[in-house]
C-alpha positions, 0 to 999 in steps of 0.5 A: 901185416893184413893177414892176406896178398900183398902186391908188389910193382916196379914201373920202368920206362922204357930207354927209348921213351921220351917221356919221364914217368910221373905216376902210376896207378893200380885197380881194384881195392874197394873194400880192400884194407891197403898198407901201401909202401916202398922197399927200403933200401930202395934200387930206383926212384923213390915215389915222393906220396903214395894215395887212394882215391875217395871211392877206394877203388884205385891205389897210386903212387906219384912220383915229382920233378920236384923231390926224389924225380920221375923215372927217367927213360931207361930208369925204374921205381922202387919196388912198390908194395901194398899188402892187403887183407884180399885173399885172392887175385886177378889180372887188372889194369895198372895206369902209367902217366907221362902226361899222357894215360898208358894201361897197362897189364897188372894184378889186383885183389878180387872178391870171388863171385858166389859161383866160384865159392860153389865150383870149389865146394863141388871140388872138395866133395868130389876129392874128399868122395875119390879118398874115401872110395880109395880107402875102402878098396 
């Protein structure tokens, strides 16, 4: 355990596809402790290796004709996991792979921007402002 979001996938293909899904990849971790997995015991194809690429930024897992298969038309993975030390989240773009690149919506970890920590600041003073106006009345 990382102390922070874990992230959790499952990539099905569509039963009409004509095309088996090989691999998928997720956005954002740069500056991310990753711990990436799968759930055991697993409903659905098992991903046969799990990487990141050497800027830290995308996390995939692939998945091999070779070993425990793609996922086929109709079919899912495994539940894929990352647990993090990230300790918030927003919508980013996952990539699925067919032979061709798909995008598709997702979550990821993020780094606040300093404005954000400044707007939460504000609202905690405003809060703590109206408890202690309610206490006094």
């Amino acid at each position: 355990m990382l102390g922070g979001l874990t992230f959790t996938y499952r990539l099905s293909n569509d039963a009409a596809s004509f095309a088996a899904l090989e691999r998928m990849t997720n956005l954002n971790f740069t500056g991310f402790l990753t711990d990436v997995s799968y759930q055991t015991p697993a409903a659905g194809v098992v991903p046969t290796s799990a990487d990141r690429d050497a800027s830290g930024s995308s996390v995939g897992w692939s998945f091999s004709p070779l070993a425990t298969g793609v996922i086929p038309a109709g079919g899912s993975s495994a539940l894929l996991v990352i647990q993090t030390n990230a300790q918030f989240f927003a919508p980013v773009n996952a990539n699925v792979i067919d032979g061709s690149i798909g995008v598709a919506a997702s979550f990821g970890p993020v780094v606040p921007e300093p404005a954000s920590f400044t707007l939460l600041g504000i609202g905690l003073l405003s809060v703590g402002a109206l408890s202690q106006r309610r206490k006094r009345r």
